[in-house]
N, C-alpha and C positions, 0 to 999 in steps of 0.2 A: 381765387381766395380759398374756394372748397378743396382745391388740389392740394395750395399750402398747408391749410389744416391736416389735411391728410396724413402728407409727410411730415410735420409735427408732431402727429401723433403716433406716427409711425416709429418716430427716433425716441420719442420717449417710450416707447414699448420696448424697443431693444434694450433703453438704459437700464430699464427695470428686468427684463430676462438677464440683460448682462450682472443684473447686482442679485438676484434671485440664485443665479448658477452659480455665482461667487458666496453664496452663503451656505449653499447646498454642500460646495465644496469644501468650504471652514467645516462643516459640521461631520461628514466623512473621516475629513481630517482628525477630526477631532476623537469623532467613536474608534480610528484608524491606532493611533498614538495611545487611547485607553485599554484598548486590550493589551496590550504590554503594561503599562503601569496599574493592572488590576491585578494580571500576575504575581507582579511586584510588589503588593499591596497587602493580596492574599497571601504572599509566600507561600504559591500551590503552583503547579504548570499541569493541569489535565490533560494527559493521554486516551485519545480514543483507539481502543486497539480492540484486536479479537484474536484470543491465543490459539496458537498449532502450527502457526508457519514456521517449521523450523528452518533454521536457528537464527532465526529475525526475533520472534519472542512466542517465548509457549510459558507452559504457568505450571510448577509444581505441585505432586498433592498435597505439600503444604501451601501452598498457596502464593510461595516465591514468583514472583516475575524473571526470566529469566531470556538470554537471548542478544542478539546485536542492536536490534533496536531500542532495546533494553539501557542494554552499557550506551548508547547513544545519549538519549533522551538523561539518563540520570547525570551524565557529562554537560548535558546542556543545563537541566534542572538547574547545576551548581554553577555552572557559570553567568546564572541569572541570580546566586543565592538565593534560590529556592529549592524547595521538597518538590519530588515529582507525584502524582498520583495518575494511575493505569486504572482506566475505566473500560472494564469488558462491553464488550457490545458484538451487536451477531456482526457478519459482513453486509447484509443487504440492506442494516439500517445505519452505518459508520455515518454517511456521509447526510442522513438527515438530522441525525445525532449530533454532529457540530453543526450544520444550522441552528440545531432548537439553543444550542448553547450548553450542553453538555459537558465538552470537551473544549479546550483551547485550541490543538492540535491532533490532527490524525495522521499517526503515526504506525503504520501496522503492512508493510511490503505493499503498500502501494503504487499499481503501476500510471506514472505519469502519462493522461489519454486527453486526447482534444475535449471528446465528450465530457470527460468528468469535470475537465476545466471549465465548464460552464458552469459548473455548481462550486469549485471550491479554485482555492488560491495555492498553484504549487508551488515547494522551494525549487532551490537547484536540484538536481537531481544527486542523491546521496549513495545507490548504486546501481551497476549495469546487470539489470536480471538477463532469465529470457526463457523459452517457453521450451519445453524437455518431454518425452514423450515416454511414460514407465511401460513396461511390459510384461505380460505375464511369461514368465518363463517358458513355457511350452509354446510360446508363440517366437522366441528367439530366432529358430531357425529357419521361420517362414515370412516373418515380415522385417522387412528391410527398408521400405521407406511407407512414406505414406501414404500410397496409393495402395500397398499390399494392406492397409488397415481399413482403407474406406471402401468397405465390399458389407455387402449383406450377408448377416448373422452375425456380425460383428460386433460387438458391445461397447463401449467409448465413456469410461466413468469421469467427472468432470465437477468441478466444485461447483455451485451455483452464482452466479455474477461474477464472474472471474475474468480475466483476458484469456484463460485454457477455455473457458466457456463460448466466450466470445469468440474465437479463430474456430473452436471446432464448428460452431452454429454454421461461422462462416464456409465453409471450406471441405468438412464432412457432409457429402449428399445420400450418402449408402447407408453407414454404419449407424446403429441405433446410436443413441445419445441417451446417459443417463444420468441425472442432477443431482448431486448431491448436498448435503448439506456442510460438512467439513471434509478437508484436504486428507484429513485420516482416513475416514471411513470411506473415499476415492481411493485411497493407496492400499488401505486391505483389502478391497472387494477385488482388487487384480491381483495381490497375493495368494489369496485365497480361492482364484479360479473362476471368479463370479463376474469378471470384466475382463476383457482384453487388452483393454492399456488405459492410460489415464494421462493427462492431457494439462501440465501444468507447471511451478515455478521451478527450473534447472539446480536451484541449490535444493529446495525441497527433494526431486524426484533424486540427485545424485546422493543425499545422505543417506535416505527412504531404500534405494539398491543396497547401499554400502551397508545398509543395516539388514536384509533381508538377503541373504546371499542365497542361491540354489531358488529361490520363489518368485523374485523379476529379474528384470533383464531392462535394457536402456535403450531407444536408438541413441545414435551418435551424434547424432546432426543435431542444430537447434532448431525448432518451428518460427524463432520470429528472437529479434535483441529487445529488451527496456530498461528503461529507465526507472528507476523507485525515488520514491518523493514524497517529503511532509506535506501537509496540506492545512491550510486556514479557512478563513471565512473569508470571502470574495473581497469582501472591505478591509482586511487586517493585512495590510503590507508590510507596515513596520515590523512586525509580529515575524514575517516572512525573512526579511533585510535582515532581521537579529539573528535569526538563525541560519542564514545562510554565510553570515560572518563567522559566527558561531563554529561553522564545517568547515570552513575554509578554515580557520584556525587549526580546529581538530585535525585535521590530512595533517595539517605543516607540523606539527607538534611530534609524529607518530602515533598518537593515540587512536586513532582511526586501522591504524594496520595491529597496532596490539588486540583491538577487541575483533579485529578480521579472523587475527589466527586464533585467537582464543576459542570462537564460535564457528568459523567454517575449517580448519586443522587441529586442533588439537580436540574440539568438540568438550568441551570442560562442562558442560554445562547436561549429558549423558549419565554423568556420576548422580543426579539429582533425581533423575527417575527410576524406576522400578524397574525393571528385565521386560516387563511384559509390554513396557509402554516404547521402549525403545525401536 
């Protein structure tokens, strides 16, 4: 009789976990489906970004937003009919910043990683980076791969939290390692003598040459291939699903290879800064 009571109460324990999880789940659902219809609501889509990655998105000294990611997100904006707004944020608090609710989306060349997916919800992947390695000029004709770089005395300039960050931690045991705070001030400290190479995203470091001719130098090889990717709140799938309908549109359309060439070929987006910033 004690047994049967047992498994009686046993089976109703489950009925209630099973209808407890089933609620938990409606509710999910529910906060899931609302970030989209808040969007929609507000007729806002909040970008969490941090400018200087060029030519993903950098920011005028007027104050223009400008960039691939850029002509992305305002392509998406309107095809939610909505206004976009670009919310600056450093890179080491992006992705607390859309926790707390700042942002709907973070959208700023980031690289699709196992790790970070534990904190945020990626889309499809939107493009295939990879990791590029700038040099200082005078070091052209002695290092050739990178084992000639990871020797002592060596300097190694490096964004902070970055994937360049992350593979040198990994993989340089010799060369000094030094953190920086933006992707700029990484790229001129090897112009200028003060680093030996610098360790980061291949469209960045190939414009960054192409813009400082006779003061870097490139290896050739890539350090590693990635993937770049929007990102939500762990719970916002729908949010996710929209836009990666959204991209899949945009390729089929061409409008994805119009704003390609516009910001990695013709570089349209040069004429809007100053000489000194270029």
């Amino acid at each position: 009789m004690v047994f049967l009571k047992r498994c009686h109460f046993l089976f109703m324990s489950l009925i209630l976990l099973n209808v407890l999880l089933l609620g938990i789940g409606a509710v999910a659902k529910g906060e899931d489906k609302s970030a989209l219809d808040k969007i929609k609501a507000n007729g806002t889509l909040r970008i969490g970004i941090e400018a200087g990655f060029l030519p993903f998105e950098m920011r005028t000294p007027q104050g223009e937003w400008v960039g691939f990611d850029i002509d992305m997100m305002q392509a998406y904006a309107k095809s939610l009919g909505v206004k976009v707004e670009f919310v600056s944020s450093k890179w080491e608090g992006i992705i607390p910043g859309l926790v707390a609710g700042k942002y709907d989306l973070i959208v700023s060349g980031m690289t699709i990683k196992p790790e970070r997916a534990k904190a945020v919800l990626f889309s499809d992947p939107y493009f295939e980076a990879g990791l590029k390695i700038l040099l200082a000029q005078k070091n052209a004709a002695t290092i050739k791969n990178f084992a000639d770089l990871d020797k002592k005395g060596k300097v190694i300039a490096l964004k902070l939290g970055t994937t360049g960050d992350y593979y040198a931690t990994e993989h340089f045991k010799n060369a000094e390692l030094r953190r920086l705070d933006s992707e700029a001030d990484a790229a001129q400290s090897v112009a200028l003598g003060r680093a030996d190479a610098f360790v980061y995203d291949k469209p960045f470091v190939e414009i960054f040459a192409a813009s400082h001719p006779g003061k870097v130098a490139t290896l050739s090889d890539l350090v590693s291939k990635e993937n770049l990717g929007a990102a939500a709140k762990l719970k916002n799938q729908a949010l996710i699903d929209n836009f990666d309908a959204f991209l899949a549109g945009w390729r089929k359309s061409g409008e994805y290879d119009k704003a390609y060439k516009a910001n990695f070929v013709d570089l349209t987006w040069k004429s809007k800064f100053p000489e000194s910033l270029k």
